[in-house]
C-alpha positions as CSV (number, residue, x, y, z in Angstrom):
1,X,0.0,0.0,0.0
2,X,1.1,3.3,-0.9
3,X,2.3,5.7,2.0
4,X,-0.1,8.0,2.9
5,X,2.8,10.5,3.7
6,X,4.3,11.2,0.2
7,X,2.9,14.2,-1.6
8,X,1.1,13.3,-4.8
9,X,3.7,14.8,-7.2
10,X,3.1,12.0,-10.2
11,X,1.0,11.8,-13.3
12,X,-2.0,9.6,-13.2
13,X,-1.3,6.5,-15.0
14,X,-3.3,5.2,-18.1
15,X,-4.2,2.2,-15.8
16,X,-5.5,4.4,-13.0
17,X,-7.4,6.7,-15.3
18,X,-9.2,3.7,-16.8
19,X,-9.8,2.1,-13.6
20,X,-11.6,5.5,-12.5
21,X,-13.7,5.7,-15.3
22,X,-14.9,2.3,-15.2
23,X,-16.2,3.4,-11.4
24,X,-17.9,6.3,-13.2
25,X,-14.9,9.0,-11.7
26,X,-14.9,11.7,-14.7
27,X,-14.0,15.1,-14.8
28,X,-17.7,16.3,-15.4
29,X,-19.5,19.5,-14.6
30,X,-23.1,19.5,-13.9
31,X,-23.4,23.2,-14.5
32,X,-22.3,22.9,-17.4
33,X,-25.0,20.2,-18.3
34,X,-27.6,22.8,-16.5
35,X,-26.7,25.7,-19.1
36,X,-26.8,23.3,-22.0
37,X,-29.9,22.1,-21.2
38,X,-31.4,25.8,-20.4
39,X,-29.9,27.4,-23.7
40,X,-31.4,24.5,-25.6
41,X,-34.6,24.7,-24.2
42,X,-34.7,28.3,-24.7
43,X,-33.5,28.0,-28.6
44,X,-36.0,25.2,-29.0
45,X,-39.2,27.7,-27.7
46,X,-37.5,30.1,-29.9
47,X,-37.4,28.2,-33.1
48,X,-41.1,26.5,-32.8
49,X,-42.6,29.7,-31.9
50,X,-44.9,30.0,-34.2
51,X,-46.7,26.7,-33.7
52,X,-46.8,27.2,-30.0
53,X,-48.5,30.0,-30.7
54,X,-50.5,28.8,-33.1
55,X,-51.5,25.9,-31.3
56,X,-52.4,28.0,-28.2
57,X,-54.2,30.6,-29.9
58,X,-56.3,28.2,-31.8
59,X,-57.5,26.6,-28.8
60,X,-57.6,29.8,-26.9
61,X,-59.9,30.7,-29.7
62,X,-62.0,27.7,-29.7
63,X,-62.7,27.8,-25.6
64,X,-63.6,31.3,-25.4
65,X,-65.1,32.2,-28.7
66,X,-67.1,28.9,-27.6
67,X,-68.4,30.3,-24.2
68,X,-72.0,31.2,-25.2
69,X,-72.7,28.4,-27.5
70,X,-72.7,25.7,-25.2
71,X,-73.6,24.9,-21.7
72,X,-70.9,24.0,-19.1
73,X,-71.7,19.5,-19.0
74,X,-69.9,17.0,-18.0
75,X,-69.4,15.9,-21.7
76,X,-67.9,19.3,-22.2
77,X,-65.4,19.2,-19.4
78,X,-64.6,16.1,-20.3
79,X,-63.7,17.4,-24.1
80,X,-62.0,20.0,-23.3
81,X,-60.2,18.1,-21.0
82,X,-59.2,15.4,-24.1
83,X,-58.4,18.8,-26.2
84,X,-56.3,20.0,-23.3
85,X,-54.4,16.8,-22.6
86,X,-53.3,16.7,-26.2
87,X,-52.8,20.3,-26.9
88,X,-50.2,19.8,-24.1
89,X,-48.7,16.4,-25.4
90,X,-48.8,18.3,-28.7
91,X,-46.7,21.4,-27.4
92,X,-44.3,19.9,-24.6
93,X,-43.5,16.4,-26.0
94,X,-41.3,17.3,-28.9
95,X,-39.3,20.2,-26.2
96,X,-39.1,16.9,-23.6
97,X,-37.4,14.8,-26.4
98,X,-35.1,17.7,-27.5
99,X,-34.2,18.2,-24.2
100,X,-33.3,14.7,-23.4
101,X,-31.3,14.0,-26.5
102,X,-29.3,17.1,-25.7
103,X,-29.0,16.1,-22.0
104,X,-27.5,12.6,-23.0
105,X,-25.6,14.4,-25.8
106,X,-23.8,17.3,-23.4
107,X,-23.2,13.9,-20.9
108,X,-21.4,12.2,-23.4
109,X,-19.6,15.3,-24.5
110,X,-18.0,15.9,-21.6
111,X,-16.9,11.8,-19.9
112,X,-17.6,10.7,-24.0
113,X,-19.6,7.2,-24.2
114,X,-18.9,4.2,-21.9
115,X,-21.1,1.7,-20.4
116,X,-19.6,0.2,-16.5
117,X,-21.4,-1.9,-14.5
118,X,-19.3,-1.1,-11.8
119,X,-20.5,2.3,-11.3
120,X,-23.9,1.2,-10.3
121,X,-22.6,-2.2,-8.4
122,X,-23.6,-2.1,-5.1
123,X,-21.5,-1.4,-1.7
124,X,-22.5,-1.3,1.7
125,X,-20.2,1.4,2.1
126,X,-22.4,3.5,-0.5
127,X,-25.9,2.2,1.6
128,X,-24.0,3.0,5.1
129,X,-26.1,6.2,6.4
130,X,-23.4,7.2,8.5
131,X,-21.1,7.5,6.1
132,X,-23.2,9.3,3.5
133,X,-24.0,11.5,6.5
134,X,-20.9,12.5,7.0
135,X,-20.0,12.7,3.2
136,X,-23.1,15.1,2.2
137,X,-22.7,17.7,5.2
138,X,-19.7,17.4,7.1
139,X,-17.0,17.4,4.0
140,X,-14.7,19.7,2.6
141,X,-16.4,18.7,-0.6
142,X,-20.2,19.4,0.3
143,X,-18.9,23.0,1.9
144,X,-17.5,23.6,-1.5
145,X,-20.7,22.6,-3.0
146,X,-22.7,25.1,-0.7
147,X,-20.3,27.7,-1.5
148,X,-20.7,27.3,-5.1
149,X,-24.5,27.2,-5.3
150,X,-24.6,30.6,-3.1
151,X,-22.2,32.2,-5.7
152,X,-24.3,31.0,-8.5
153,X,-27.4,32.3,-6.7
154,X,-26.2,35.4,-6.1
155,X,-25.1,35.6,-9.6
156,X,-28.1,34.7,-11.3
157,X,-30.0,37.2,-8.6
158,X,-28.0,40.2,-9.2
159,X,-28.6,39.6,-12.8
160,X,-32.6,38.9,-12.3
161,X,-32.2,42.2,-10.5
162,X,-30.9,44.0,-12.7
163,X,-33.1,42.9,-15.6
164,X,-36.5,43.3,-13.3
165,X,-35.5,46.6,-12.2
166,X,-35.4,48.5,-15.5
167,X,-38.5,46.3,-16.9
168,X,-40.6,47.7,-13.9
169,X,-39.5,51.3,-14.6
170,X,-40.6,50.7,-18.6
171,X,-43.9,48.9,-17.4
172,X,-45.2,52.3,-15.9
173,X,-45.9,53.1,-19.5
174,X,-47.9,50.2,-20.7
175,X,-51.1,52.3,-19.3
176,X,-51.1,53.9,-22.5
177,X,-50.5,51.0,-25.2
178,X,-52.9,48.9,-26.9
179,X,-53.1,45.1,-25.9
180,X,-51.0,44.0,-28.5
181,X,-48.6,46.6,-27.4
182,X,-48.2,45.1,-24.2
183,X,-48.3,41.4,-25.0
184,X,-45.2,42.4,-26.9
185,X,-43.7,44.2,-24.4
186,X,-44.1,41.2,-22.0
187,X,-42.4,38.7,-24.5
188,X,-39.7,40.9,-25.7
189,X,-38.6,41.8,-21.6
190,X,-39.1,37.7,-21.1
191,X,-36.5,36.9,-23.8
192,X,-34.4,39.6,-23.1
193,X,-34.1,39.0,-19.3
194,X,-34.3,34.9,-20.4
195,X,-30.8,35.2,-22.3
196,X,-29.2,37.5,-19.9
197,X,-29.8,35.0,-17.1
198,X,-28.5,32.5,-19.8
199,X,-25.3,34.3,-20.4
200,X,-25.1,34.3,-16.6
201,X,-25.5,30.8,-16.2
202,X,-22.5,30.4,-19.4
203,X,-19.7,31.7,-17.2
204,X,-20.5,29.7,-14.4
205,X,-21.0,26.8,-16.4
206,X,-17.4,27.4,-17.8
207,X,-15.7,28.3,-14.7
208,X,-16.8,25.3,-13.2
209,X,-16.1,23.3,-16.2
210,X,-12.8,24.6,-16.0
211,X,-12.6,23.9,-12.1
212,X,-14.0,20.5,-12.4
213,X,-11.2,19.3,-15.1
214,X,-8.2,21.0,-12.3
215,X,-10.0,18.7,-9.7
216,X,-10.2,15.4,-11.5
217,X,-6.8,15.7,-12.5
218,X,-4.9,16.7,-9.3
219,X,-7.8,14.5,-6.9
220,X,-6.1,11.5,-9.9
221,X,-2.5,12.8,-9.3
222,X,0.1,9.5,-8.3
223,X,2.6,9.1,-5.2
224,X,5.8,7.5,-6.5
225,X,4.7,4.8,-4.3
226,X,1.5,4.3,-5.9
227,X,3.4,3.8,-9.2
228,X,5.2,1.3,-8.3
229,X,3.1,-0.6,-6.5
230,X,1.2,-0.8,-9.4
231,X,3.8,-1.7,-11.2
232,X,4.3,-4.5,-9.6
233,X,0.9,-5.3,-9.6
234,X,0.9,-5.3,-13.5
235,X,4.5,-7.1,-14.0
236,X,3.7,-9.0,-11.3
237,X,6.1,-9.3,-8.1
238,X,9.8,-10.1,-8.5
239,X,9.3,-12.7,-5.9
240,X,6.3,-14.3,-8.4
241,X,8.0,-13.7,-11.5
242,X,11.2,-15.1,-10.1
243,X,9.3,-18.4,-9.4
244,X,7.8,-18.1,-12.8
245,X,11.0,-17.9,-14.6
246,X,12.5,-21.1,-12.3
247,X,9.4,-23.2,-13.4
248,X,10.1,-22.1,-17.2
249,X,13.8,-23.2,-17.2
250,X,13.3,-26.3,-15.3
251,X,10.7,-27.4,-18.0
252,X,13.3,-26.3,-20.5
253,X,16.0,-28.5,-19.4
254,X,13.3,-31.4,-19.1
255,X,12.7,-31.1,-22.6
256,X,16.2,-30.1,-23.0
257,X,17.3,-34.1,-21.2
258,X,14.5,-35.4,-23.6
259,X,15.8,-34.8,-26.5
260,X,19.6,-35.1,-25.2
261,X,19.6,-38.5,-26.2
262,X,19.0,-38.1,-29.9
263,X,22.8,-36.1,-29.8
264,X,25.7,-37.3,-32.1
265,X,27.9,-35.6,-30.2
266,X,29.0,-33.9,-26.9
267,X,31.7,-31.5,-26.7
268,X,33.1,-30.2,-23.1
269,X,35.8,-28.0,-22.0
270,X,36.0,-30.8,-20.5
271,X,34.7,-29.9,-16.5
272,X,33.0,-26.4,-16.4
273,X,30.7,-26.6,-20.1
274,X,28.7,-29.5,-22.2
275,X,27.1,-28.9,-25.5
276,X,25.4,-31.9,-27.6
277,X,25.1,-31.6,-31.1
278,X,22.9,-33.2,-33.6
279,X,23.2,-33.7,-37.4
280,X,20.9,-35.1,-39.8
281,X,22.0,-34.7,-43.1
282,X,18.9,-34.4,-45.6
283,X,16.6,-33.0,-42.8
284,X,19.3,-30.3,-40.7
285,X,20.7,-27.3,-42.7
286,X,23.2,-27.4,-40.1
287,X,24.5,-29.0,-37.3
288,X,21.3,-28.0,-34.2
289,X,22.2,-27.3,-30.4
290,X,20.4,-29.8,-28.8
291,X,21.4,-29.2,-25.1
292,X,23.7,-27.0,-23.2
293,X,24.9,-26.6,-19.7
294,X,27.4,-25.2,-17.5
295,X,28.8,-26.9,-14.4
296,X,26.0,-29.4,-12.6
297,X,24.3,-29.4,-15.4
298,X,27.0,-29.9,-17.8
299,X,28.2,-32.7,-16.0
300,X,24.3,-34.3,-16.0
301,X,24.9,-34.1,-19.5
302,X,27.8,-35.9,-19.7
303,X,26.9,-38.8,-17.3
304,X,23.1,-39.1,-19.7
305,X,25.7,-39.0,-22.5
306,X,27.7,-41.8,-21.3
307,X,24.3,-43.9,-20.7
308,X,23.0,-43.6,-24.4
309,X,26.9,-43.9,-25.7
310,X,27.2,-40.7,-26.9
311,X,30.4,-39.7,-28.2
312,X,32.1,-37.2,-25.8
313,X,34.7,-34.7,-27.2
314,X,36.9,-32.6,-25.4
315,X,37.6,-29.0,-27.2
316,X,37.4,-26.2,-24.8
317,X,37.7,-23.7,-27.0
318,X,35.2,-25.3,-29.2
319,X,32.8,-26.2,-26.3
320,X,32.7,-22.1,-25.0
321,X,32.3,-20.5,-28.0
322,X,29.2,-22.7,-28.7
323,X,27.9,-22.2,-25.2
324,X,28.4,-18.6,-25.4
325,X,26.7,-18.0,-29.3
326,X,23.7,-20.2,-28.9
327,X,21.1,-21.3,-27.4
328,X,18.8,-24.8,-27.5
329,X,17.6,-25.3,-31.0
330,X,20.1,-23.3,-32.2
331,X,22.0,-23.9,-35.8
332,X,25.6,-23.3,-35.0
333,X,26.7,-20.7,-36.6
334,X,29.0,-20.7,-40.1
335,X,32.2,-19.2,-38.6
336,X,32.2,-23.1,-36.3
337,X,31.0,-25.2,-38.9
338,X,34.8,-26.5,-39.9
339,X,35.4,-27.0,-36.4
340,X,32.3,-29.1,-35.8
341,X,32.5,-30.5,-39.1
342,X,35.7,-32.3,-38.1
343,X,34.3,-34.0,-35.0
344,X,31.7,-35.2,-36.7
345,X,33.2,-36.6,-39.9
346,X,35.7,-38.5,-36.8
347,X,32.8,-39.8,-35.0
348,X,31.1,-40.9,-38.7
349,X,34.2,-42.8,-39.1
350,X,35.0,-44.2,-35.9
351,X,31.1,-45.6,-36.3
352,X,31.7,-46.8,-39.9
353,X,35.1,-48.4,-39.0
354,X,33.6,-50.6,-35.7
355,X,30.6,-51.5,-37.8
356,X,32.9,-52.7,-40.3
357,X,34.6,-54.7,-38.0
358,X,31.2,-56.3,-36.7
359,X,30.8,-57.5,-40.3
């Protein structure tokens, strides 16, 4: 475990970053969602205007141009109730699916798209009222948070302020305009005082974006410690991969002893190296490095050599130079082919010459 007394001085790792965003940790600002979502509404009202007002106005003119004609019934009431429900399906549903596509679409914009089910796992520790307690009122965080929301609300109320003041001075003439007149009046000081509190609400929404991006990436900032710890939990330990690297070998020279006794030849130094050599003429483009060893192990090879009656050569400068430029299953290289060339064309003819003597 890291120690908890080193400053955090290191850049978050791409590990670490991933890790926090599959547990839904993101640099995102929620203000910044707020203003999308408020500008877009407002554009949206904007930009179907004229069918809202359409739509209103024609019922408008349908109820009260209606009033005389018709008695007040419960068939009525319930028409008008139909006309009303669908008047306002007809006006607010398109907004409500504008404004949730642009919700989901500011989201995305800021964390981008990326589906973790470990954000929503549960944890008692999330559940544990004590904790979340302490966590919603008695942290540094939700004193920021309070902070925040009385700036932006003093913000937003200056503005409102400002806006309301110097429509209620222009109101005092609207005793002398037509009703048209005023009903403008009314919409053109709505919008108006609509976008000032939206360009309000922009430069919070981009201070705290800006805020909100410092945050996430000093709150993700790394100890040394950390980084090596997970370093080690990535590479794994040296203890573990020293293990690891023991079992590999010791199945190497098991396969290494398997094949040993398919060797023409063994040449040694003779006491501190062993190499055994196999040709097969038609089938090896040169002579193959069958098994190697220094020390124990090179005098393991000897002794299996001396069981299957493998031929044992002594050429110590022969015998390093092999041990030192290959490896198992390793052609010898060209430079030592005359030297290995001539121990095997002796062994060849020490065979040849004791068969021909059995004959």
């Amino acid at each position: 475990m890291a120690d908890s007394g080193q400053d955090k001085t290191e850049q978050p790792t791409p590990k670490k970053l991933t890790d926090a965003r599959d547990k839904g940790q993101v640099a995102k600002s929620m203000e910044l969602n707020s203003f999308v979502i408020f500008t877009s509404g407002l554009l949206l009202i904007f930009s179907f205007r004229d069918m809202l007002s359409e739509k209103i106005g024609g019922t408008a003119k349908f109820i009260f141009g209606s009033l005389e004609t018709f008695d007040i019934t419960k068939n009525i009431v319930e028409e008008l109730s139909v006309k009303g429900g669908l008047l306002y399906f007809n006006i607010l549903a398109p907004l409500y699916i504008g404004l949730v596509i642009i919700a989901l679409v500011a989201g995305f914009g800021q964390a981008g798209l990326k589906v973790s089910l470990k954000a929503i796992k549960p944890e008692m520790k999330k559940i544990d009222p004590m904790k979340g307690l302490k966590d919603k009122i008695f942290s540094t965080r939700s004193l920021f948070e309070l902070i925040k929301s009385l700036v932006k609300l003093s913000i937003i109320g200056w503005v409102i302020y400002m806006v309301l003041s110097g429509v209620i001075l222009e109101s005092t003439s609207l005793v002398s305009l037509s009703v048209i007149e005023i009903l403008v009046f009314m919409v053109d000081a709505s919008m108006d005082f609509l976008w000032k509190v939206a360009i309000a609400f922009a430069l919070i929404a981009v201070t705290d974006f800006i805020y909100q991006k410092y945050k996430f990436k000093k709150d993700m900032m790394m100890t040394k410690q950390e980084i090596k710890d997970e370093s080690k939990e990535s590479e794994g330990s040296p203890e573990v991969k020293g293990k690891i690297r023991s079992q590999m070998m010791m199945a190497g020279r098991r396969r290494m002893m398997k094949e040993l006794p398919t060797a023409d030849v063994v040449v040694t130094n003779p006491t501190h190296f062993a190499v055994a050599l196999r040709y097969k003429m038609g089938q090896d483009t040169a002579p193959l490095v069958v098994a190697k060893g220094a020390d124990a192990l090179a005098r393991k090879i000897k002794e299996i050599a001396k069981e299957n009656n493998i031929p044992i050569v002594e050429d110590p400068p022969l015998a390093r130079a092999i041990y030192k430029m290959c490896e198992v299953n390793d052609f010898i290289p060209e430079k030592l082919f005359k030297a290995v060339a001539q121990i095997l064309a002796h062994i060849y003819k020490v065979k040849n010459g004791k068969r021909n003597k059995i004959i």
